[in-house]
N, C-alpha and C positions, 0 to 999 in steps of 0.2 A: 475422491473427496469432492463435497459437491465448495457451494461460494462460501455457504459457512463456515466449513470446513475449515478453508482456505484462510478466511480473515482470522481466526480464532485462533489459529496457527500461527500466522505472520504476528498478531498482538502481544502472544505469549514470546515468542522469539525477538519483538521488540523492545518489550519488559525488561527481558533478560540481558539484553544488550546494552539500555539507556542506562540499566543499575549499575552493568559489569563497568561502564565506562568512569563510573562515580569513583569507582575501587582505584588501591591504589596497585599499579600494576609491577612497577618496577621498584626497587629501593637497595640503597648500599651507601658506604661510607666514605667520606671524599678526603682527603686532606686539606688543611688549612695552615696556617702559616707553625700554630702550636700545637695543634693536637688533629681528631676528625671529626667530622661533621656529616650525620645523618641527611641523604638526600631520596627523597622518592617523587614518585611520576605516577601520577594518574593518569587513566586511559584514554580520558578526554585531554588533558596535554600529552601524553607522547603517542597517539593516533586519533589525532581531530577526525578522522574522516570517520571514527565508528561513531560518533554525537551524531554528526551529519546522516549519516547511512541509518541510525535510528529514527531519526525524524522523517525522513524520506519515506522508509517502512512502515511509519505509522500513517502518512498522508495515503501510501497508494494503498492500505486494507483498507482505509474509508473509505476511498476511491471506489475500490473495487464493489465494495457493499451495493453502492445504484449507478454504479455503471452499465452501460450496453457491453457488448460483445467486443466491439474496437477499442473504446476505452479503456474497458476490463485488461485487453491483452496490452496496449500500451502501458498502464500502470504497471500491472506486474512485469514488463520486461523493464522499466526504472528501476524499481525496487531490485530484481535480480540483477543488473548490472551498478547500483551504488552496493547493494551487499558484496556484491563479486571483488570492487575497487578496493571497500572497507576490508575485507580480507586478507585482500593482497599488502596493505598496508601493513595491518597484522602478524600476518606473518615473516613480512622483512623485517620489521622491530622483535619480534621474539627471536628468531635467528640470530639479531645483533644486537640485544639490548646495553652492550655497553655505548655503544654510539649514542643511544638516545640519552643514557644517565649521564655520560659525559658533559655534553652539549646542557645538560639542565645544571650541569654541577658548577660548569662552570660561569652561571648566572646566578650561581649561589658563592661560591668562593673564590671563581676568577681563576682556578685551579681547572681546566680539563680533564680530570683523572678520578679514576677512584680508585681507592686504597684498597679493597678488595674485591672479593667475588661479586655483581651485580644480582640481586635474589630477583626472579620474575616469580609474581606471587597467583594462585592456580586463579582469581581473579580473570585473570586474561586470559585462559583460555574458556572462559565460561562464557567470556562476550567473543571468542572464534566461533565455539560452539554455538550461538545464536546467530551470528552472522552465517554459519553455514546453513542450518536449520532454515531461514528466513529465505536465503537465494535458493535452495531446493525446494523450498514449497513455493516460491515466485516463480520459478522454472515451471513447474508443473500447472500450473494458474493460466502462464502463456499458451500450454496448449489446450488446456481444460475451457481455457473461458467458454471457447464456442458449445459445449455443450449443456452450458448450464442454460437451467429455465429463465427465461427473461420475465424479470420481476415487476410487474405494473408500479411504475414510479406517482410519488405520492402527488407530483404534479399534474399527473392524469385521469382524466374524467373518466373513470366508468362509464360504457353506454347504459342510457335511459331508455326506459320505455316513454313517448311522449304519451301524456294523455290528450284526446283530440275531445272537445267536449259535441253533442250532439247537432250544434249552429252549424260549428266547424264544417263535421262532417257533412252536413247537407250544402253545403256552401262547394265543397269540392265537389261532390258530385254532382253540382249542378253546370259548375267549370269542368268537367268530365263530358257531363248530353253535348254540353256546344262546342268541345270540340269532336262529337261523332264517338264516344269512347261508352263503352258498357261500365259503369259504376261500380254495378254490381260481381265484377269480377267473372260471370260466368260465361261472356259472350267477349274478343277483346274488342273488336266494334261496333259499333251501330250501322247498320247498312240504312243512307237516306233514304231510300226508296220507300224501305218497313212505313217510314213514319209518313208518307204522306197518303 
């Protein structure tokens, strides 16, 4: 996979992630004093670090875009290590998603509990799925950087041909005779002798 490869990959795997995180991921019903009350948790409240790990992922594919070789390989091992974090986060809350409904429920009714089964909605793992997708292709970025082509940055001049106009030229060559040097390219110097 060459750089484009690489960015266009991390992008889509970003997408996927910033949207998954909108979603609502967790949801179930809590008790209240008379009856219960519906609570759910978006993905950006119950694992801030996938918001973060998206944004991060989007800075280092840009990154990576006109980066050098050093650069290229630091970005992408950020990106593979906040994706890696995001993950891990991930998947301690799906494992325990009543912890998380709890703790939000009880900012809604002051009750810790909920009344039944916690639903995780497939939402989350769509933004797992992205955050994997993202840290495997960062992973592979880290060792690929070195053999991508290095891209002339748009800061960089192109060599010119100078044009030397005709004065010029006879001007050097004439700074050329004094100092003993053949002008003309086919001799490298003038031996003084020749000329006296």
């Amino acid at each position: 996979m060459n750089r484009a490869g690489v960015t266009v990959a991390l992008l889509v795997a970003d997408g996927v992630v910033l949207a998954a995180s909108a979603g609502v991921w967790l949801s179930a019903e809590v008790p209240t004093v008379t009856t219960t009350a519906p609570v759910s948790l978006t993905g950006a409240s119950a694992a801030p670090a996938t918001t973060a790990a998206g944004l991060v992922i989007l800075a280092g594919a840009l990154a990576m875009t006109i980066a050098g070789v050093a650069v290229g390989r630091i970005s992408a091992a950020v990106v593979a290590a906040t994706g890696a974090g995001a993950l891990a986060q991930c998947v301690q809350l799906l494992r325990d998603p009543a912890a998380a409904l709890e703790a939000a429920a009880a900012d809604v009714t002051g009750v810790p509990a909920a009344a039944g089964e916690v639903g995780v909605h497939p939402v989350a793992w769509v933004a797992v799925t992205g955050l994997v997708v993202a840290t495997i292709v960062a992973l592979y970025a880290v060792r690929a950087a070195g053999s991508w082509p290095r891209d002339r940055s748009r800061f960089e001049r192109a060599p010119q041909a100078v044009a030397i106009d005709p004065r010029t030229r006879a001007m050097d060559d004439w700074d050329a005779l004094g100092r003993g040097e053949d002008p003309s390219g086919i001799d490298g110097t003038l031996d003084p002798k020749e000329d006296r």
